[in-house]
VEXDREN-2710 file (C-alpha; in Angstrom, 1 decimal):
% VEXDREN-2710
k/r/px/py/pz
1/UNK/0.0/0.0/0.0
2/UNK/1.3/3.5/-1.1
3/UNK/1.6/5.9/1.3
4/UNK/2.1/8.7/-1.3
5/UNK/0.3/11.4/-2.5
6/UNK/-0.1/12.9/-5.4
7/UNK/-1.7/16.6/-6.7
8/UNK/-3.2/16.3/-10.4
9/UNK/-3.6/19.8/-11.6
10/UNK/-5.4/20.0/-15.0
11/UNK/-8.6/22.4/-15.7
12/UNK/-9.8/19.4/-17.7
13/UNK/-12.4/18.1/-15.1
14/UNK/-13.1/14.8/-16.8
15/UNK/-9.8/14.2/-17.8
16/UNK/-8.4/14.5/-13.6
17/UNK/-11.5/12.5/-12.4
18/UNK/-9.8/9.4/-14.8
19/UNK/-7.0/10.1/-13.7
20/UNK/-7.3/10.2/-9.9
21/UNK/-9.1/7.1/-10.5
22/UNK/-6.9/5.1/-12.0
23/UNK/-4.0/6.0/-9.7
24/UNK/-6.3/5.0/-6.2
25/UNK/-6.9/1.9/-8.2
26/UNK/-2.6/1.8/-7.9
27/UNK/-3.1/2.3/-3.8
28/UNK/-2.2/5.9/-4.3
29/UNK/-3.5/9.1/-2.6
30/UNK/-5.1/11.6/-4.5
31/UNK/-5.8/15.2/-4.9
32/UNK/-7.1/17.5/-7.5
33/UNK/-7.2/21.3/-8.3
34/UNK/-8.6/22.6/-11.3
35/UNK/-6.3/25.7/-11.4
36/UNK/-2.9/26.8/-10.3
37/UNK/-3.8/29.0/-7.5
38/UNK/-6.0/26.3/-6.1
39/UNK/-3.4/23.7/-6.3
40/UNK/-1.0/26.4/-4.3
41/UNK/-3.5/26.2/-1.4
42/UNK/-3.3/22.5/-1.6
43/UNK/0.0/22.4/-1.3
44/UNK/0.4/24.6/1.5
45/UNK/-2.4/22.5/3.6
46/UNK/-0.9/19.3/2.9
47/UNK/2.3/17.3/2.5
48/UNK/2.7/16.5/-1.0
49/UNK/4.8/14.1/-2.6
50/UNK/4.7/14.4/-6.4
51/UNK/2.8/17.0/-8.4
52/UNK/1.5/16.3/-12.4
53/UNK/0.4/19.2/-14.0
54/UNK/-0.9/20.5/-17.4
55/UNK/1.1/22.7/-19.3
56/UNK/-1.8/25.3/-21.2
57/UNK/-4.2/26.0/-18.0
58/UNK/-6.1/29.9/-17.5
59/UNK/-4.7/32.1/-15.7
60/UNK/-1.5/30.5/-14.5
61/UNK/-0.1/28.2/-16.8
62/UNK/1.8/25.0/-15.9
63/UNK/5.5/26.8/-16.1
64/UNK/4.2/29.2/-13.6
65/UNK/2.9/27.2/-11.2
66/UNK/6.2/25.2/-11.6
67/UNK/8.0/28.3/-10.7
68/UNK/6.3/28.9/-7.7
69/UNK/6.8/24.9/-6.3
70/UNK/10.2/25.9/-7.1
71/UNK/10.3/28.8/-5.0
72/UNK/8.2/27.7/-2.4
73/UNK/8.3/23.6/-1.3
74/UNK/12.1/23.4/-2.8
75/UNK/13.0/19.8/-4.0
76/UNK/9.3/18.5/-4.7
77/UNK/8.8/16.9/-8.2
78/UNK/6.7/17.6/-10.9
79/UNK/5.4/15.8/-14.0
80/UNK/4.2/17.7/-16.8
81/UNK/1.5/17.0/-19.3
82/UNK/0.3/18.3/-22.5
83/UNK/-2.3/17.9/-25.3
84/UNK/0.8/19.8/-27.5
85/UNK/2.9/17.4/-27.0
86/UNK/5.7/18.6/-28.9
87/UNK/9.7/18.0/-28.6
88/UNK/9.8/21.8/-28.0
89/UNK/7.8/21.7/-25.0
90/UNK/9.0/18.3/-24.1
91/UNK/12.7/19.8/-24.0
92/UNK/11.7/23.0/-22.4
93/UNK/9.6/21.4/-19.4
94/UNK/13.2/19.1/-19.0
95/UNK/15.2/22.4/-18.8
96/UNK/13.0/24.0/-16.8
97/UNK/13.2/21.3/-13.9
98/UNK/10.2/18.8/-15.0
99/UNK/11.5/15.3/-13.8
100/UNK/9.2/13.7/-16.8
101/UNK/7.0/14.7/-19.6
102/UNK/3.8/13.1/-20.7
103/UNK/1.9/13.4/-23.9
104/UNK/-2.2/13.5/-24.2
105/UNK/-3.9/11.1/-24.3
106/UNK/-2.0/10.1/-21.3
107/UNK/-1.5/6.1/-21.6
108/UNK/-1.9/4.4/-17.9
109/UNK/1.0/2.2/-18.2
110/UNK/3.3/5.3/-18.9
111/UNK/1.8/7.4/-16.4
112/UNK/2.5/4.6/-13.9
113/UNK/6.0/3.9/-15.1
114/UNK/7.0/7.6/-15.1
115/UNK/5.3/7.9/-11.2
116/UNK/7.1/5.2/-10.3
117/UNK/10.7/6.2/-11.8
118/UNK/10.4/9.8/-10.1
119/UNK/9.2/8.5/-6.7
120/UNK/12.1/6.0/-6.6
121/UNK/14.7/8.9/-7.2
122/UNK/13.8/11.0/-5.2
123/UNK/13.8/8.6/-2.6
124/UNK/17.3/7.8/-3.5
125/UNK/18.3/11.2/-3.6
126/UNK/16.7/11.4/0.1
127/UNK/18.5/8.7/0.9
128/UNK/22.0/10.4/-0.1
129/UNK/21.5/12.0/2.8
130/UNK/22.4/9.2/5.0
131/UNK/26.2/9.3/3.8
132/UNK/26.1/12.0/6.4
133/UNK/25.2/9.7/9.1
134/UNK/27.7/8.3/11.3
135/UNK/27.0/6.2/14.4
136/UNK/23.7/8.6/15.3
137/UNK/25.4/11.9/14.3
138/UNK/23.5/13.5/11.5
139/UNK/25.8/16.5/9.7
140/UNK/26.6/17.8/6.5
141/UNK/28.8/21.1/7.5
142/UNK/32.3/21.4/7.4
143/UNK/32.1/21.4/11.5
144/UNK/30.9/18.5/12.0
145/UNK/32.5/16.3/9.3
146/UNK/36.0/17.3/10.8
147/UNK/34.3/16.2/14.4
148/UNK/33.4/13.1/12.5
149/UNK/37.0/12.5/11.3
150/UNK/38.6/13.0/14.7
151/UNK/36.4/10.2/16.3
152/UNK/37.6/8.1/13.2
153/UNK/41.3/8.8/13.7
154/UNK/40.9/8.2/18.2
155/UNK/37.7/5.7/18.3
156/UNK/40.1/2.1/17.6
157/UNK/42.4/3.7/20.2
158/UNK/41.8/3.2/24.1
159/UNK/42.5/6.7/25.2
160/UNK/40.4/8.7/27.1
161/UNK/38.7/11.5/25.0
162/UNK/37.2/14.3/26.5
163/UNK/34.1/15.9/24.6
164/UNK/34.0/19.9/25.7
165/UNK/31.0/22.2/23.9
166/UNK/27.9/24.0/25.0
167/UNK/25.2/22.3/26.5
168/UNK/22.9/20.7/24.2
169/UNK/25.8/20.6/21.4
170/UNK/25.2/16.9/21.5
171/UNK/27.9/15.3/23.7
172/UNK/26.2/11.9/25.0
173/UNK/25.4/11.3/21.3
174/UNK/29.3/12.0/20.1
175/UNK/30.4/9.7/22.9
176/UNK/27.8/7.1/21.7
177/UNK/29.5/7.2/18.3
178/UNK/32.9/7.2/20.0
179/UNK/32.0/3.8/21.9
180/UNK/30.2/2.0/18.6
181/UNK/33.4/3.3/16.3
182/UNK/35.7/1.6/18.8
183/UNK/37.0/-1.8/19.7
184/UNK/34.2/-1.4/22.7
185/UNK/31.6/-1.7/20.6
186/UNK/30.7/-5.0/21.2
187/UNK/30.5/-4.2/25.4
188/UNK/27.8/-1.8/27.0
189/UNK/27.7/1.8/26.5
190/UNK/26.9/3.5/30.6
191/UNK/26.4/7.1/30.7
192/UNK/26.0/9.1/34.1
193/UNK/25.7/13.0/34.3
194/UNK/28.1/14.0/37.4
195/UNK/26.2/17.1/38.4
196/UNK/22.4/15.4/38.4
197/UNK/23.5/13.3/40.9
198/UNK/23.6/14.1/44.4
199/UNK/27.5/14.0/45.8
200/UNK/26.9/11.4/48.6
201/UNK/25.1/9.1/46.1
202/UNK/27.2/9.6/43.0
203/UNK/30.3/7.1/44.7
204/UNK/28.2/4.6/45.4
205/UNK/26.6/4.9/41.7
206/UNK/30.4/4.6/40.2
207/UNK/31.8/2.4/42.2
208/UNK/28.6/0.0/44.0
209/UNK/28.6/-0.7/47.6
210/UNK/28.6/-4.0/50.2
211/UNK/26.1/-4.6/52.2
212/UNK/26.5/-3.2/55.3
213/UNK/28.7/0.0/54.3
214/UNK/26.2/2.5/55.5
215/UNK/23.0/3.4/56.3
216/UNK/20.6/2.3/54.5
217/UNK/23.1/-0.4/52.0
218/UNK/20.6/-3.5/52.5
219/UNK/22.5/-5.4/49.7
220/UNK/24.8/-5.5/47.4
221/UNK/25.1/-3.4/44.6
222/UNK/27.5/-3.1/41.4
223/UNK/28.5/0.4/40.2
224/UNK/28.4/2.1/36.6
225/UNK/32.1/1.2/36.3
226/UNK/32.1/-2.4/36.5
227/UNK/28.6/-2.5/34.5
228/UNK/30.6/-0.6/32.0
229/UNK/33.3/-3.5/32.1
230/UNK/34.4/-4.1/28.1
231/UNK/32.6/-1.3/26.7
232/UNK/32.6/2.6/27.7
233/UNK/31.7/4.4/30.4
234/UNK/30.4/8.1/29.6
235/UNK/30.8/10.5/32.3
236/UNK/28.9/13.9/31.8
237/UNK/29.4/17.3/33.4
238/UNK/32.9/15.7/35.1
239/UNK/33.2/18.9/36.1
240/UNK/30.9/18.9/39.0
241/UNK/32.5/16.0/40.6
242/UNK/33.6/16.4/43.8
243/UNK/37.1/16.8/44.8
244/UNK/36.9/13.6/47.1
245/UNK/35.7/11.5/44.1
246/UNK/37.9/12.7/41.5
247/UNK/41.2/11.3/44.1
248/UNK/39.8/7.8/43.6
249/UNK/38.0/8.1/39.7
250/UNK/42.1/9.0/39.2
251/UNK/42.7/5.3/40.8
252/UNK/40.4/3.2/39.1
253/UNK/42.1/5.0/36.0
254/UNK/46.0/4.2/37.1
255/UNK/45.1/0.8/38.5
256/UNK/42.4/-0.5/36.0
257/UNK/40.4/-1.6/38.9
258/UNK/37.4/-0.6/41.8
259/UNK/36.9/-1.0/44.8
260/UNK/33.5/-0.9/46.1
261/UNK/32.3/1.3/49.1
262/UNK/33.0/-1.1/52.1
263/UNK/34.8/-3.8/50.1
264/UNK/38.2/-5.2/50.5
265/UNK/39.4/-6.0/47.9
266/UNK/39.9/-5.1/43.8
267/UNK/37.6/-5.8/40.9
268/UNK/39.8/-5.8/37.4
269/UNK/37.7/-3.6/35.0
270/UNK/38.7/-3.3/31.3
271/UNK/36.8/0.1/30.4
272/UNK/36.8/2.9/28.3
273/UNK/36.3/6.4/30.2
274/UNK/34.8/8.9/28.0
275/UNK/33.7/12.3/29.4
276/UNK/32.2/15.3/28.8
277/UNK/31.7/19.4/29.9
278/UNK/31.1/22.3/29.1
279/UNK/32.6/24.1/31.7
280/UNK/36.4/25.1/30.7
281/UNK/37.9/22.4/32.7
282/UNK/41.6/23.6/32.0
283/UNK/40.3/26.9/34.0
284/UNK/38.7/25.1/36.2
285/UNK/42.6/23.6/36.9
286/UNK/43.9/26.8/38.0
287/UNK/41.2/27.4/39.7
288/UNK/41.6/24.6/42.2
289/UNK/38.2/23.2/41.3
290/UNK/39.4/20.0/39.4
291/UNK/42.7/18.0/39.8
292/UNK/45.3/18.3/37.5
293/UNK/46.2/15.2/37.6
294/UNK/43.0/13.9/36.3
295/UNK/42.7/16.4/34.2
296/UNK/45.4/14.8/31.9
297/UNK/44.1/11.8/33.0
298/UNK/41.0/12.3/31.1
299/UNK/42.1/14.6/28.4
300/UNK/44.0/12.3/26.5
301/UNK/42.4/13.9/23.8
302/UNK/40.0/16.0/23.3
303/UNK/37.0/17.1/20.7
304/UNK/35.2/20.1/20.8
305/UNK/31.7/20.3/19.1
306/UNK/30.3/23.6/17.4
307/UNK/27.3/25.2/18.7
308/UNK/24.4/25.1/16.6
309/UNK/24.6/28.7/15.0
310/UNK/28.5/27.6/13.5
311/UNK/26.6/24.6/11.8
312/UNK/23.6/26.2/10.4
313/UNK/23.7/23.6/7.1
314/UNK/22.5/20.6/9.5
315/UNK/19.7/22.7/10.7
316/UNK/17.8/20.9/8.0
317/UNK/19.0/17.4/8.5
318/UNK/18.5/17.4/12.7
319/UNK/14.9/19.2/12.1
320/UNK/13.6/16.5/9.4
321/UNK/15.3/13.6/11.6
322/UNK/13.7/14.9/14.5
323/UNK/10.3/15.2/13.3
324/UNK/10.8/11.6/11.1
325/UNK/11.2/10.1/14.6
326/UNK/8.9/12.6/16.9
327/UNK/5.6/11.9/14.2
328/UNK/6.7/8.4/12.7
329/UNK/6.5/10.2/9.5
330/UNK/3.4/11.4/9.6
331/UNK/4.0/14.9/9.7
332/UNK/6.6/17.3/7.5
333/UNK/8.4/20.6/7.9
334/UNK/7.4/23.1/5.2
335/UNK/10.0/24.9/3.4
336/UNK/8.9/28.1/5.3
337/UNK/9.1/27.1/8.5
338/UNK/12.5/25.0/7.7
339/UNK/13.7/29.0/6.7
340/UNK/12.3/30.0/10.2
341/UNK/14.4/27.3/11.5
342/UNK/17.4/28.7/9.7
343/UNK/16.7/32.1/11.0
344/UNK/16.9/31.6/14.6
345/UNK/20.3/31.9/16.2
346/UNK/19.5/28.5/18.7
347/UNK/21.7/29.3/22.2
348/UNK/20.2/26.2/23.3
349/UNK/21.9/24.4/20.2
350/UNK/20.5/21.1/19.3
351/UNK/18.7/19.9/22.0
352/UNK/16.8/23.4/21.4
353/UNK/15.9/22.7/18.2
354/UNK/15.0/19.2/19.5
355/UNK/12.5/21.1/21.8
356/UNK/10.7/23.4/19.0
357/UNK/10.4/20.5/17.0
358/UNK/8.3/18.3/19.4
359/UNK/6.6/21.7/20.5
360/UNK/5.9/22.4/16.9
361/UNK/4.5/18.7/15.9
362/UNK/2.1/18.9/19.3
363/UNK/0.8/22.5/18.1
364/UNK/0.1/21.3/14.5
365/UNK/-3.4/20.0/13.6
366/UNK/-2.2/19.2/10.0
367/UNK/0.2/16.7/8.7
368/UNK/2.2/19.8/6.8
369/UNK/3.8/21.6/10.2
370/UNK/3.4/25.6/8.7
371/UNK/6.1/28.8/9.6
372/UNK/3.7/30.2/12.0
373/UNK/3.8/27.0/14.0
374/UNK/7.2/27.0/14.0
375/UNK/7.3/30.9/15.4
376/UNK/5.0/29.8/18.2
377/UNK/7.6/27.5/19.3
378/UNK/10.5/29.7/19.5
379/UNK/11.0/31.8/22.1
380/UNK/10.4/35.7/21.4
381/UNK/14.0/37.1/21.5
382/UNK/15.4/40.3/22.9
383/UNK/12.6/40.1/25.5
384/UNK/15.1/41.7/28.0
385/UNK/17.3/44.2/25.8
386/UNK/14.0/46.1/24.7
387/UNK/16.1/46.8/21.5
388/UNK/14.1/49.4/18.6
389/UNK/12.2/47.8/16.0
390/UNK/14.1/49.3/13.6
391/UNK/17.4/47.8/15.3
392/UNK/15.8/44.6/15.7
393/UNK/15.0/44.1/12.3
394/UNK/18.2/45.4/11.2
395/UNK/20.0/42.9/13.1
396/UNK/17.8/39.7/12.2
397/UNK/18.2/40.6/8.5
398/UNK/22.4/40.7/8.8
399/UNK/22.1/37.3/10.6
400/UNK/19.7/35.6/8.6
401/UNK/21.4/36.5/5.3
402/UNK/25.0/35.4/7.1
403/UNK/23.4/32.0/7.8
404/UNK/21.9/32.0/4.1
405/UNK/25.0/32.1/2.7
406/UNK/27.3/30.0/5.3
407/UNK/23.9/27.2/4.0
408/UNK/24.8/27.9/0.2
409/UNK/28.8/27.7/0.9
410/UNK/28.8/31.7/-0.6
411/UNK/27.3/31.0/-3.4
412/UNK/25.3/34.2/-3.9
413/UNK/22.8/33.1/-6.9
414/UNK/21.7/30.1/-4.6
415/UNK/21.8/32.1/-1.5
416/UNK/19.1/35.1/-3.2
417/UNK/16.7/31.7/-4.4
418/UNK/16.7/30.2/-1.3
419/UNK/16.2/33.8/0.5
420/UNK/13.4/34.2/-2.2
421/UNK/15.0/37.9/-3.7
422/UNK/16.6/38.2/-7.0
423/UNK/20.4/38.8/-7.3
424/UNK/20.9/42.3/-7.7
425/UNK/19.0/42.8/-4.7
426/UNK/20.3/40.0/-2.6
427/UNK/24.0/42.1/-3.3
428/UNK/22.1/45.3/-2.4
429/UNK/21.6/43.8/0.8
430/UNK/25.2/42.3/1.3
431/UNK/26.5/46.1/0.8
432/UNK/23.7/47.0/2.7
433/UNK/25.2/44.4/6.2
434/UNK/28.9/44.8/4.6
435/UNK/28.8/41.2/4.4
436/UNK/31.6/39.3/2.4
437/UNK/31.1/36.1/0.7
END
């Protein structure tokens, strides 16, 4: 059973009606408009996957509307069709974009075949995008892909790597991918976060207890490092570990073994300590707050992940994951809000956009999640700087066409489409922002 759907757009009423029938006889979802504009509001209420369209229709032919699919709900195919079914406008339809061209009378088994073709590429062509998957990290900037490479080159190793970034810059997921790139793989992947647990718990979390070693110890129990035994152990926020339990985290590193609270003797562990913070640790050093000795300890190596704003190409990529996962595909992002998306400068990084994203699904009657959704979901910004209006626009427009063109690599002519402005405009405004690409 097909789960696409597909907008017929022909002011042919009989000739539509055939056709929606024959493809529900196929198992595939269909709508109809009878003009352009109408098939514009179609679009924008649902989540479309392939549109056919005639080429000679009043008042907005099929080359127009194409332009303005184009324009607005980037990437989605079209089909054209024509009673004039002549190589010129077979050719031009190609160069324009069309994916395929159809002749009238439009024979089923051709209409099916070129359906089917189109569907299956652009499925491939979505499925290009998992070459920038690794291990759970989804990326496509230049950022990323050098984070990427670093776990590649450190992962087979067993040095400690410490992750350092923002919060919400992803760091329990690059440590996942650390652990499934390495030799560890095959063991169990323990994370704790340091500073969520209380200090007198958090030693007997790492290193279990005996019965009997305090209050309250009715039994037995084994601690995150010797559960971790053969795989990794992910420590976030080290950084609010206290002093006390740093001294003997620093032995279980030197000897390769634990003792529990109130044991006697040593349990061998063979583990892989990963951590994490986003506090400056090295500063935290000279501040007395962390030892230096297991500072070096843990920072064998180190990676340091981008915020969100430096990465503003995998905006795209994280959102469409996010909601692929968060609706079980049931629900898209439409080009306008993805251009929200790209607008806001995210301090929260990704799990931020995480956030809007399950905000924005919730708030969304329709399958097609809109822009204004999106803007309900975002926080209003500058609510404390009570900046001018005038300021306040002037300042979203400079970072919105910097993270247009960071998106397009520079390229200015695919920086002014996807900012929907023509080019001589779009350079007005660089002058405008003294902005360099």
């Amino acid at each position: 059973m097909s789960n696409n759907t597909i907008l017929l757009v022909d002011d042919d009423a009989s000739l539509i009606e055939l056709l929606a029938m024959r493809l529900e006889a196929n198992n595939y979802h269909v709508l109809t408009a009878h003009r352009g504009t109408q098939a514009l509001q179609l679009l924008q209420q649902n989540s479309i996957d392939l549109v056919i369209t005639d080429l000679r229709m009043a008042h907005m032919d099929g080359f127009e509307l194409f332009e303005n699919i184009k324009k607005n709900h980037i990437g989605l195919p079209v089909i054209m069709m024509s009673a004039h079914g002549s190589i010129p406008d077979a050719v031009d339809a190609m160069q324009q974009g069309f994916v395929s061209f159809l002749s009238k009378p439009i024979e089923s088994q051709a209409l099916l075949e070129a359906i089917e073709n189109t569907l299956k590429n652009h499925k491939k062509r979505d499925n290009a995008l998992s070459k920038h998957h690794f291990h759970g990290l989804v990326y496509q900037s230049t950022a990323m892909h050098q984070v990427v490479q670093q776990i590649q080159a450190l992962a087979p190793s067993q040095a400690n790597i410490l992750i350092q970034g923002a919060s919400g810059t992803g760091k329990e997921v690059t440590a996942n991918a650390i652990h499934k790139a390495s030799n560890y793989a095959d063991g169990p992947f323990i994370a704790i976060n340091c500073g969520a647990v209380p200090a007198h718990l958090l030693e007997s979390e790492l290193f279990g207890h005996k019965k009997g070693a305090f209050t309250g110890a009715t039994q037995d129990k084994v601690g995150l490092v010797q559960s971790a035994d053969g795989g990794t152990l992910f420590l976030d926020e080290i950084g609010d570990m206290p002093l006390d339990l740093q001294v003997k985290l620093l032995r279980v590193l030197q000897e390769r073994s634990v003792r529990p609270v109130g044991g006697h003797t040593e349990q061998a562990v063979d583990v892989r300590i990963v951590s994490a913070s986003h506090k400056d640790l090295y500063q935290a050093v000279a501040n007395k707050e962390f030892r230096e000795d297991l500072y070096y300890r843990l920072n064998v190596v180190s990676i340091r992940l981008p915020s969100l704003q430096a990465r503003p190409e995998d905006i795209p990529l994280l959102a469409n994951r996010f909601i692929k996962r968060i609706a079980d595909g049931q629900k898209v992002i439409s080009p306008q809000a993805m251009t929200c998306l790209l607008s806001y400068h995210w301090p929260g990084n990704v799990r931020q956009l995480q956030n809007v994203i399950e905000h924005a699904s919730a708030l969304s009657s329709s399958k097609l999640i809109t822009a204004d959704v999106v803007e309900s979901a975002i926080p209003e910004l500058g609510e404390t700087s009570f900046k001018g209006l005038n300021d306040a626009k002037k300042q979203f427009e400079h970072d919105y066409i910097k993270k247009v063109l960071s998106l397009c690599q520079g390229n200015v002519a695919e920086a002014a489409k996807l900012a929907q402005r023509n080019r001589s405009d779009f350079y007005k405004l660089l002058k405008k922002h003294q902005i360099s690409c």
